[in-house]
N, C-alpha and C positions, 0 to 999 in steps of 0.2 A: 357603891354596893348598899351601903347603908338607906341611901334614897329609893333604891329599888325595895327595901324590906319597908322601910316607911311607907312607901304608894302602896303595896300591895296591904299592907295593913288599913292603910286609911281607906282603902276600897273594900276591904271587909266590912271597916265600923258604918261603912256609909251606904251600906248594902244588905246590910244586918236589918233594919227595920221592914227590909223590901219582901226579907227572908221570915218575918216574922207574918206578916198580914196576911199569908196565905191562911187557909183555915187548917183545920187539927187534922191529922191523915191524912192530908196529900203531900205528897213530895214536891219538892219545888227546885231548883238550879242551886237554891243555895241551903237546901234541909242538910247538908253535912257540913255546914258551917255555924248554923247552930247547936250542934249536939257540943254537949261539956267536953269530951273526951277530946274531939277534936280540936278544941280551943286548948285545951290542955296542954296537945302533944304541940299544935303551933307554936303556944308561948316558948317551949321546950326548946324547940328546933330554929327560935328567933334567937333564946340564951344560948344556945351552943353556936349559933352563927356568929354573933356577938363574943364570947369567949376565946373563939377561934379570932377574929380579926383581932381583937386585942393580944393577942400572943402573937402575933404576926404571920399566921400559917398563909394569910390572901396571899400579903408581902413575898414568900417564898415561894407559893406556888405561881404567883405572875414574876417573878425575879425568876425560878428553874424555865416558865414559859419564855422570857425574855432573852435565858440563856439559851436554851433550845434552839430560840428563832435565830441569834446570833451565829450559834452554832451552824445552824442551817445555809445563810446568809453566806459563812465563811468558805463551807463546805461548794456552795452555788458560784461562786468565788475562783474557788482552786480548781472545780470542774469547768469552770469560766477560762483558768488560767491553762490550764491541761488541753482545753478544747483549740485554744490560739496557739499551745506551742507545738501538737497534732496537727493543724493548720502549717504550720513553716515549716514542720518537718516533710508533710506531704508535698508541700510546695518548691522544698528544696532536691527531696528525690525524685519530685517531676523535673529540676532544671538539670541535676544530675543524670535523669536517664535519656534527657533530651541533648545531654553534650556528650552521655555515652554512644546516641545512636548517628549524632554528626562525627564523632571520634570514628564509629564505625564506620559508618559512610567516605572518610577520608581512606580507613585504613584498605576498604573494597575499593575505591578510585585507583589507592598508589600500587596496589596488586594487580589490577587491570594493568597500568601502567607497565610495572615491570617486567610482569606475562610480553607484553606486547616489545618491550625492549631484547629478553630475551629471546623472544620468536625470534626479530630483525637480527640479533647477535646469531643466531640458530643459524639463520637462512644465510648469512654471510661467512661463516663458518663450512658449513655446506659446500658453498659457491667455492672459496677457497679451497677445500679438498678436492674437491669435480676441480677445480683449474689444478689446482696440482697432480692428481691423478690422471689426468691427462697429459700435461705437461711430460710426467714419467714412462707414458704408453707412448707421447711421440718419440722422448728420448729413446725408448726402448725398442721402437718401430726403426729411428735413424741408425740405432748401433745395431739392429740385424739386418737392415737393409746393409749399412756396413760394412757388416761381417758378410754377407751375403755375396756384395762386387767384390770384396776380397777373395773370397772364396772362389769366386766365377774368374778373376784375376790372377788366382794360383792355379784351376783348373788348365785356362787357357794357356798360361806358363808352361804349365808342365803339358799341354798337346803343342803347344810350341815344340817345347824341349823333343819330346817326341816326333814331333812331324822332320825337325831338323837333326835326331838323331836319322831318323830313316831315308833321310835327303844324304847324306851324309855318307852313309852307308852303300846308297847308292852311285851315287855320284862325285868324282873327285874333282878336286879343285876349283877357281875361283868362282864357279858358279854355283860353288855349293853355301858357299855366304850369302850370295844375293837369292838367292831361293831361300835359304834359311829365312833369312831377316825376310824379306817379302812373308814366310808363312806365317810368323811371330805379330806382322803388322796386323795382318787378317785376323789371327788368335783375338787381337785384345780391343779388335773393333766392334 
């Protein structure tokens, strides 16, 4: 800093005679470097530059810049660190949602599955009630058919009975057996 205020001064003192040789009344690049006042407030604002670096205000404001950057540095850092574990996290709930949607994809296979086991249990369930329901119409068919030659077997009995009461009636003795039983034969044929 100090070489910076010395070059710029020694480029004044060296620039100075350049500023002088123009003529009286004209302005020149460097007619404000000749006027007192300005050399005045220079010197001024060289000692307060100067008074300043000796109390160490540079020191502090490049130490508050150095902390800043640090600052900055650390913060670039944490948003560094944030940015990588945003990174695993997105990458964990993409493997997470990728073993949620084969989870799910098992869980739609073994439902298909089941569906399809329960149809086949359905349909054999089915089968079995049709065979048994059936089963129960033929039983129920053979006990009224049955009950039915029974009935046609008591009917004919009893026109038995009757045809050999009125043979009977009519007719005495031993032909009245063999007429009988001859009508009884016919009855149940």
């Amino acid at each position: 800093m100090i070489r910076h205020a010395l070059a710029s001064l020694a480029s004044v003192l060296v620039l100075a005679p350049a500023a002088l040789a123009a003529t009286e009344g004209e302005d020149t690049l460097l007619t404000p470097f000749t006027d007192t006042v300005t050399h005045l407030v220079m010197i001024g604002i060289v000692i307060f530059f100067a008074i300043v670096w000796r109390m160490g205000a540079f020191k502090a404001v490049l130490g508050g810049l150095d902390n800043r950057a640090s600052a900055i540095k650390a913060e670039l850092g944490q948003a560094a660190n944030l940015r990588e574990q945003a990174a695993e996290a997105l990458a964990l709930a993409e493997r997470r949602q990728q073993d949620a949607d084969k989870e799910a994809e098992a869980i739609i296979d073994q439902a298909r599955l089941d569906a399809k086991a329960f149809l086949e249990e359905a349909r054999k369930d089915l089968a079995d009630k049709i065979a048994r329901r059936e089963a129960q119409a033929t039983a129920r068919i053979a006990g009224a058919e049955a009950e039915a030659a029974s009935e046609v077997r008591r009917a004919a009995a009893d026109a038995a009975t009757e045809a050999a009461r009125r043979v009977m009636a009519e007719q005495t003795g031993v032909d009245q057996f063999e007429a009988a039983a001859r009508e009884i034969e016919k009855a149940l044929k």
